[in-house]
Every structure is written in structure tokens, then in C-alpha cells.
N, C-alpha and C positions, 0 to 999 in steps of 0.2 A: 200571266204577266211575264214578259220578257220584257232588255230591254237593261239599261243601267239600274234602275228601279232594283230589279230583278237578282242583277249581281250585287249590290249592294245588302239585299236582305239575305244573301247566301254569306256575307261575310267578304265581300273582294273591298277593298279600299278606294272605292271608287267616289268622285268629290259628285255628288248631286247639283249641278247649278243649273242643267238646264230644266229641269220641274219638267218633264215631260216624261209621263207614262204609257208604257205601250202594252194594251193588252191583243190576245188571239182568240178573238169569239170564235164558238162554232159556227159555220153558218148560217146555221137553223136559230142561231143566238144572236145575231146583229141588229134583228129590231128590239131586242132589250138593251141594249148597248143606246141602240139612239133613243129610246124611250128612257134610260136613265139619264142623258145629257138634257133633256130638255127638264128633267127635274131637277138638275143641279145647274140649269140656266145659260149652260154652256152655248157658245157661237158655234157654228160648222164654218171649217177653213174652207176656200172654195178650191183651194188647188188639190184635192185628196182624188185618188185614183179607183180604179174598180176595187184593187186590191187591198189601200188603205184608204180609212174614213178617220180625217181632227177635226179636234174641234177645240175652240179656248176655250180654258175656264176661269170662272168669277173671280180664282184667284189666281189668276194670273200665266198657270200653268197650262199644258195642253195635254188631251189623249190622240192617242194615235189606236187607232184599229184597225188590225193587219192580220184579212183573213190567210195569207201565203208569207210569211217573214223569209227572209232569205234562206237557203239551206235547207228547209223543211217542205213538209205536205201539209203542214195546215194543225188546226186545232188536236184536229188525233194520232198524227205523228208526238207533238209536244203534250198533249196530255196521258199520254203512256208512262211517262216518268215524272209529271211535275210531282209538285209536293204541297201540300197544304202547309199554309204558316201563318202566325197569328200577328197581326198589325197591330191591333189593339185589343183590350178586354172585350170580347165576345165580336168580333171582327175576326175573318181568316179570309185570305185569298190561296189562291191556285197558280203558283208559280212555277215555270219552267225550267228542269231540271239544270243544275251548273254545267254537264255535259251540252247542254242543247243551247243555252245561252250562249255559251262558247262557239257551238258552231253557226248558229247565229250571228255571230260576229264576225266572225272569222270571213263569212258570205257576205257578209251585208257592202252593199258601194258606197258606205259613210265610211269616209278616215277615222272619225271620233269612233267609232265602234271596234273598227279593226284597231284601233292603240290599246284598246281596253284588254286584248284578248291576253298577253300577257301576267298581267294581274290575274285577271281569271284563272288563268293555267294553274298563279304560283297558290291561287285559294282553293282549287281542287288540290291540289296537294297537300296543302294545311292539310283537308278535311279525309285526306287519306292518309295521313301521319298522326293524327287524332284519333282513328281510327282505328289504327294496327295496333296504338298503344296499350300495352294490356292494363285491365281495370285491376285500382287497388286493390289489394283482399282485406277486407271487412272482419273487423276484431270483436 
């Protein structure tokens, strides 16, 4: 998962309004990707390119499937450091490290994505000042 999605479950302040999720199949992985939109009923967008495949969904929101995201090589460039994270009770996705979202963004030709990268910068930082903080000692 990259993508606002993405920096939002890392903790960046980011307002979610557009409902659009972007993930990075392998490409060995993109006919499970469209064999799971046709389970969840979704549309295919027609304007999506070699690189990205949307499609709407039932509720309203879209995925975006983006085997090259800007900045990157693809699914095993960004899965070298995602991170595993729990969405819900026995639910986990594979999200793209803060690092790499960031440079994701930073690449990407959307203005909305390059405004984010800010935010992002100041939420790696939380999470490196969280970090250095040393733990309390236990009595």
C-alpha cells in the first residue's frame, strides 16, 4: 500500500477525502488484484494505463494499481522495507515504508501528493524523536 492511505496509517495528519487506495502488486500478483475487484464488484476505469490499473468501488471509492509508482522499481524496490500493520482484528496489509511514501511523493506529477510530503517529513521525525527517547526503567 502506498499512497495517502499509507501515510495516514504511519501517523502523518493527512485528511483522507479522496477514498482512494493505492496499492503495488508484484507483477506476478496483478491477476489476484483483478480477480479480487471482480469479488468486491468493482468497475475497471477505462482510462488506466500499462502501468496503473482503477477500478470504482461499490462504495464509492477507487483502487489504483501501480505496478511502477513514481521514484521507485516496482513492487521489490518498496517491499524491502514495507512494514506489516493491522487494519483490523485479524486483517494486516503490507505498507510502504514512511521513507518510500515520501519519495513517492516527492516523484509523483499530482500537486496533491507533492503538498503531502511535508507532513510526512515532520511524521518521520515524530517517529525518530519517539524513537531516541529512552524507555522508562521499570520498578
Amino acid at each position: 500500500m502506498i499512497g495517502d492511505v499509507a501515510g495516514a496509517l504511519h501517523g502523518s495528519p493527512v485528511m483522507l477525502g479522496a477514498r482512494t487506495l493505492h496499492v503495488v502488486p508484484a507483477e506476478t500478483a496483478l491477476g489476484r488484484v483483478e480477480q479480487s475487484t471482480r469479488r468486491l464488484d468493482a468497475k475497471p476505469i477505462a482510462e488506466g494505463t500499462a502501468q496503473t490499473q482503477r477500478w470504482t468501488l461499490s462504495t464509492g471509492g477507487e483502487l489504483h494499481a501501480t505496478l511502477l509508482p513514481p521514484g521507485t522499481r516496482g513492487y521489490r524496490d518498496l517491499a524491502r522495507d514495507a512494514e506489516t500493520m493491522q487494519i483490523a482484528p485479524g486483517t494486516s496489509v503490507r505498507v510502504a515504508s514512511l521513507l518510500d511514501v515520501i519519495r513517492i511523493a516527492k516523484a509523483s506529477p499530482d500537486a496533491g501528493a507533492r503538498a503531502s510530503v511535508p507532513a510526512l517529513w515532520a511524521t518521520l521525525e515524530m517517529h525518530r524523536r519517539q524513537a531516541a527517547e529512552p524507555t522508562p526503567a521499570r520498578t
